[in-house]
C-alpha positions in Angstrom: 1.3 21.3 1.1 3.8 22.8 3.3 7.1 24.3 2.3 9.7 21.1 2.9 12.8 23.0 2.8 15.5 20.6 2.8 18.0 19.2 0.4 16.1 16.3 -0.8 12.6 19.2 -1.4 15.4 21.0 -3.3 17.2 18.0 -5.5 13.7 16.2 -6.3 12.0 19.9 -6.4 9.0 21.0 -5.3 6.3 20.7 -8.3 7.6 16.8 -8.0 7.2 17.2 -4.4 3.9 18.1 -5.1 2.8 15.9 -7.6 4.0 12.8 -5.7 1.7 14.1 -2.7 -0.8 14.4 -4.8 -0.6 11.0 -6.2 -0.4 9.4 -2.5 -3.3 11.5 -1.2 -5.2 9.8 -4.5 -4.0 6.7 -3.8 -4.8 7.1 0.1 -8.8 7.6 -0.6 -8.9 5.3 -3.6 -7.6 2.5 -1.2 -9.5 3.7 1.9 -12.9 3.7 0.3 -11.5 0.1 -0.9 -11.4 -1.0 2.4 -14.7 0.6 3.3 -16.5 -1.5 0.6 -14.7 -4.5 1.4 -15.3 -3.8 5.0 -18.9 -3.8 4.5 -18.9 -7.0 1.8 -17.8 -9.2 4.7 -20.4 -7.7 7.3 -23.5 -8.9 4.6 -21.6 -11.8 3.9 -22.7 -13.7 6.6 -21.9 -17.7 6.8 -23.6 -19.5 4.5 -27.1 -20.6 6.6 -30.1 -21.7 4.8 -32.2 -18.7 4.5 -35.4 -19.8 6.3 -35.5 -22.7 3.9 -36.3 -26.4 5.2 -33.3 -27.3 3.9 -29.8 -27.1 4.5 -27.1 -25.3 1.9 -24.8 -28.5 -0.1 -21.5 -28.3 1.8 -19.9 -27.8 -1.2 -21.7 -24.1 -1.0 -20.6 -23.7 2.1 -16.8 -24.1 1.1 -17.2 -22.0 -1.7 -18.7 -18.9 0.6 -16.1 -19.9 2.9 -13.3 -19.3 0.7 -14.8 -16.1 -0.6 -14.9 -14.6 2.7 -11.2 -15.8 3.1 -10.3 -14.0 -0.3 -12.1 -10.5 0.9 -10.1 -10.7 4.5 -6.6 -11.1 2.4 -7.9 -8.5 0.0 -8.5 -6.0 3.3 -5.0 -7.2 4.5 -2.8 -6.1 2.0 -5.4 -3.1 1.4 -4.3 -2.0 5.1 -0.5 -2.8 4.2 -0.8 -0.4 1.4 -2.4 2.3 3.5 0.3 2.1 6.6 2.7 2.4 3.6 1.0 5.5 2.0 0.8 7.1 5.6 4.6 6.1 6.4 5.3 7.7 2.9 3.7 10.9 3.8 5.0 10.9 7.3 8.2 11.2 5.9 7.7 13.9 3.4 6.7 15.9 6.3 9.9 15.0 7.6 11.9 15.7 4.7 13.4 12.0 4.2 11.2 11.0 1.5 12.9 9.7 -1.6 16.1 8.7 0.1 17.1 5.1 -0.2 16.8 3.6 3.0 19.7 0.7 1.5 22.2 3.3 0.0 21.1 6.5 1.5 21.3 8.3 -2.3 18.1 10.1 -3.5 15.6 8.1 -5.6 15.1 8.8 -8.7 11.4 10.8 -9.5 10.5 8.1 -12.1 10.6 5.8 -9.9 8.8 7.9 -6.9 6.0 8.5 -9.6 5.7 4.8 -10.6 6.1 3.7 -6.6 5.5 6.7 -4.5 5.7 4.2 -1.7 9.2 2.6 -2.4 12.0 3.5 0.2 14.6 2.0 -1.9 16.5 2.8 -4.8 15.5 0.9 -8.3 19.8 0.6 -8.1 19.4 -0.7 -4.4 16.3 -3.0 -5.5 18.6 -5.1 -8.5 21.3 -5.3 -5.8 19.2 -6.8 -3.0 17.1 -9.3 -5.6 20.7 -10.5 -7.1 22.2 -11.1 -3.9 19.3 -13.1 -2.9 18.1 -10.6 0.0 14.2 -9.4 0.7 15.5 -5.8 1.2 13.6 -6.2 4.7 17.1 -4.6 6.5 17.8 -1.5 7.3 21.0 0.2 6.5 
């Protein structure tokens, strides 16, 4: 890992720095290989057809592979939402704005980093947004 020397590689220090890496590069291949498997479920998945038989697959069948393949494309949706978020979290670690609260602009605590190494807000920022209703989709 490269040397980040800025404040936030100093306040959140860098054995945390390197931990939380760590834990995102893990999480990165876990969920890409995810994605591979899933990828490949829904290429031998094909629609339900009747296998050569002389007769047809029960419509009721055919709904149930239908909603399966739905399930695996939503499960290899949010799987690619968690890996732009694991690359954006990385990104800015190479930048040296990782950990700082995109709502408040304070330093996020490590706890929270090492439970969501993804999160760009503050657990404080987080209770104010839910209270007031908000989807802490802004920017500050």
């Amino acid at each position: 890992m490269e040397e980040v020397e800025t404040k936030i590689a100093e306040e959140i220090g860098q054995e945390n720095l390197k931990i939380l890496k760590n834990l995102l590069l893990d999480k990165k291949t876990k969920t890409e290989k995810n994605l591979e498997f899933l990828r490949e479920t829904t290429k031998s998945s094909t629609p339900a057809n009747n296998g050569g038989s002389a007769y047809g697959i029960h419509m009721a069948e055919q709904g149930t592979d239908a909603m399966e393949r739905e399930k695996v494309f939503l499960f290899i949706q949010r799987d690619e939402k968690y890996l732009m978020e694991i690359n954006l979290a990385i990104q800015r670690m190479k930048k040296g704005t990782y950990g700082i609260c995109r709502v408040t602009g304070d330093l996020i605590d490590v706890t929270r980093l090492k439970a969501v190494p993804t999160t760009t807000i503050s657990y404080k920022a987080k209770i104010a947004i839910k209270n007031n209703g908000g989807n802490g989709r802004h920017r500050r």
